[in-house]
N, C-alpha and C positions, 0 to 999 in steps of 0.2 A: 504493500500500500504506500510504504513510503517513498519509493522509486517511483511510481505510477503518479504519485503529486508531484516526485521532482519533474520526471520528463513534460506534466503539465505544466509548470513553473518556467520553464525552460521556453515550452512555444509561445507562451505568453510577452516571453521575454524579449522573445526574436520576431513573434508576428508585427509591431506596429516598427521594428527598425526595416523590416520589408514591404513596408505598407505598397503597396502597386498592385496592377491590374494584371494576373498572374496567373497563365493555362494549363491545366494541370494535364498531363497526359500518362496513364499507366501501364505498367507490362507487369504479367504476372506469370511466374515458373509455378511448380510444385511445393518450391522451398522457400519461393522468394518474393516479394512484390518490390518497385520500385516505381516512382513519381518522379516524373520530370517534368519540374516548371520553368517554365519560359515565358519571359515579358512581352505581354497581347501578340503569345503566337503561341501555335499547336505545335508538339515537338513530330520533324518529318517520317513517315512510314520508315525509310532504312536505318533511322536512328535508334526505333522504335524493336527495328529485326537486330540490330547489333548489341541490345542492352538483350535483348532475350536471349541470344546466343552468351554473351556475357552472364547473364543470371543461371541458364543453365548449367553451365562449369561450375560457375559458384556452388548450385546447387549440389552436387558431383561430391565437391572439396568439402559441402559442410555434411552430407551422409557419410562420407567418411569419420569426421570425427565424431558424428555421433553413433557411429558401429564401434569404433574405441573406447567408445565412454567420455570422451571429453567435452563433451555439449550436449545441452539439454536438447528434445527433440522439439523444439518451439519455431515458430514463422521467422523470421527478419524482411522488416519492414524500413524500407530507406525512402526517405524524401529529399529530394534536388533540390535546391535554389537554384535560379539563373543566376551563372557567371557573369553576370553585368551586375548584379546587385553590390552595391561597396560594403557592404557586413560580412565579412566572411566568418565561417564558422566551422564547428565538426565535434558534433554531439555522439556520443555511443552511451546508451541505458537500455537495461533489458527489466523486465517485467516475468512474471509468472505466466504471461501469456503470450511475452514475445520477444525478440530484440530488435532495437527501433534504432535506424542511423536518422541524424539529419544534416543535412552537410551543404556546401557551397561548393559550386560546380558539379560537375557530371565526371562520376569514376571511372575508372579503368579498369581492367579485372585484375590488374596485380593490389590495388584500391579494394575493393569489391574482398579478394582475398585476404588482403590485411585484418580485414572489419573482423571477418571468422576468427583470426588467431587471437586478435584482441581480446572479444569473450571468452577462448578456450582458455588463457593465461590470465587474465585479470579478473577471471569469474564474475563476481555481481558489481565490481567496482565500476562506477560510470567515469566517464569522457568525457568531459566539459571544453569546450577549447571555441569562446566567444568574444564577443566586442559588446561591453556594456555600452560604453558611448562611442561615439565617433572621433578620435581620440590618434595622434601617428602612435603614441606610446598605447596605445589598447589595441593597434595595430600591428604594432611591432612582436609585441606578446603573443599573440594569437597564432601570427605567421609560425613562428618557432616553434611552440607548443605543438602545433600540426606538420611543421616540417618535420619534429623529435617526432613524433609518432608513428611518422608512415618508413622514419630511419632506424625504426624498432622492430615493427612489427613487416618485417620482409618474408612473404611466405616461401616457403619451398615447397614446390606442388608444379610439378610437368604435367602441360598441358599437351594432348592428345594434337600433336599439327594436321592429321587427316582432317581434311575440308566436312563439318557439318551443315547440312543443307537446310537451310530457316527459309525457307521462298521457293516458290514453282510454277512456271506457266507456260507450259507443251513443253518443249525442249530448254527453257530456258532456266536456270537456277541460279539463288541466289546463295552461296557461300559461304561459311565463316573460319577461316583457319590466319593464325599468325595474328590475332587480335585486329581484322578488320575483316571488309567484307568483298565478295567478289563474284564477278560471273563466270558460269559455268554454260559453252553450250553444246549442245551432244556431249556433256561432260568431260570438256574442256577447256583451258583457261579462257577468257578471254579479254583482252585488253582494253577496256571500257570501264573507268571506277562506279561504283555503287555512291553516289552521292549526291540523289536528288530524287524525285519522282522513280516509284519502281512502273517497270513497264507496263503499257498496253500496249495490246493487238488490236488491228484493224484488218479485217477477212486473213490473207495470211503471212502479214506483214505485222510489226513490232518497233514500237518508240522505244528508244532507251533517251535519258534522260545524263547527260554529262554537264553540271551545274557547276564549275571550277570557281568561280569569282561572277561579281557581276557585271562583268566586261565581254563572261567570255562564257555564255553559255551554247551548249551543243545538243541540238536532239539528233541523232543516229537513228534510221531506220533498218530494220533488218531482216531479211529475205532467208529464210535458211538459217545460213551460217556464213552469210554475208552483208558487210552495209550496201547499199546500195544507193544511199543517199546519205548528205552530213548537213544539216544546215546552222550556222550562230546566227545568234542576235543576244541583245544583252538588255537589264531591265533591273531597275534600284531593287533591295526586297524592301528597302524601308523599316531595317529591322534584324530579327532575327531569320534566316532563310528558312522559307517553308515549303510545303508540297503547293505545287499549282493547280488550280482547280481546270479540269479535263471532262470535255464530254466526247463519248465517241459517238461516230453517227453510221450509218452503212459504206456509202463513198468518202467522208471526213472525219480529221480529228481538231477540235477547239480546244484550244491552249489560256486560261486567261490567272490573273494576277488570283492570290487562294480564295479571293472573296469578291471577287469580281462578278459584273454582270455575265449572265451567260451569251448575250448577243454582242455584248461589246469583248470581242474573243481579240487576245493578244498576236498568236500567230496561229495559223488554221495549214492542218495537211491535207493534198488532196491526195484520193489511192490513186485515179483513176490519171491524174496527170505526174504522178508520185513530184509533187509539189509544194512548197511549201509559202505562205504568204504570210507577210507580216501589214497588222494593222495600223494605218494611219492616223 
């Protein structure tokens, strides 16, 4: 009970130094749920497959220790803050019903890994590592405390490099091996990053989505197991980059900003001319 008020004490603490308009978006393993918010944006679909390929490992490393005995068999429950927020933080308290990260920015799985050993070794002891005020010296603190922490708690745990497949559409897959993520077609590599829009099909032809900067973005069409077209054009996100909203049609594909009008379409593919036009 006393842990269950402190972790209550704690978000109270941190909710109004984060006061903002905050989208919460979830992924849920067997072992693990995680929230990731982001300031007035949805977090994108491939971010979305890399924390679940991410969670699932986790999940992997924490049934191990609780077959050894070293961990209760309880949920772990993590919530993101946007990396744009100036508070940073990195709470760990566990509860009789679970263990609860909450943290600033978005982990990595050697992160993710950490957070396990920490409860395996500190047992019920909690994590505090915050900014009461806005402070360079509450700043300073904080940084360190979290640097010491993640220079403690280094797991050792080999991850499985054979490619897991978190995504599928006919021949197409999407990847996870080496801590990021990748395409696979006919089950072979292919050289187009995962980092935007995951694909559609149109009859029997396929968008892939190469979102690099916003200077320099690239839809790829693909025939088989070939491009057959590349076209750029570029567009502000205004923010944090999100998935673009897409409608497909029989002959067309409409492209427009995540929340945009559906007639006022950013750039439009034709099959039929394999074309692509950008809106005026």
């Amino acid at each position: 009970m006393k842990r269950s008020l402190s972790l209550i004490l704690l978000l109270f603490i941190l909710c109004p130094l984060y006061a903002t308009v905050e989208v919460d978006t979830y992924v849920h393993t067997d072992r693990v749920s995680i929230c990731l918010s982001l300031n007035h944006a949805t977090a994108p679909e491939h971010v979305c497959l890399l924390y679940k390929a991410r969670l699932e490992i986790m999940g992997e490393y924490i049934q191990q220790k609780i077959n050894t005995g070293q961990l209760e068999d309880k949920r772990f429950k993590i919530y993101c803050s946007d990396p744009v927020m100036p508070m940073i933080h990195l709470i760990l308290i566990q509860d009789k019903d679970g263990y609860y990260i909450q943290m600033y920015d978005f982990p990595s799985l050697q992160d993710l890994l950490a957070y396990v050993d920490y409860f395996v070794q500190a047992g019920q002891k909690p994590f505090e590592a915050y900014m009461e005020e806005r402070s360079e010296e509450d700043y300073e603190k904080c940084v360190s405390m979290i640097e010491n922490f993640y220079k403690k708690y280094i797991p050792a745990y080999d991850v499985d490099s054979f490619p897991r497949e978190m995504w599928q559409l006919d021949h197409i897959q999407i990847c996870y091996a080496d801590e990021k993520l990748h395409y696979r077609i006919y089950d072979e590599v292919f050289p187009v990053p995962v980092n935007a829009n995951l694909p559609v099909k149109i009859q029997d032809r396929y968008l892939l989505f190469d979102f690099r900067t916003e200077a320099d973005r690239i839809i790829h069409v693909l025939e088989g197991n070939r491009i057959i077209k590349t076209f750029s054009f570029s567009f502000a996100d205004y923010g944090h980059p999100q998935d673009l909203r897409i409608n497909i049609y029989p002959g067309w594909v409409n492209i427009n900003y995540p929340h945009g009008d559906e007639k006022n379409w950013l750039v439009s593919y034709s099959y039929n001319k394999n074309t692509f036009y950008k809106n005026k």
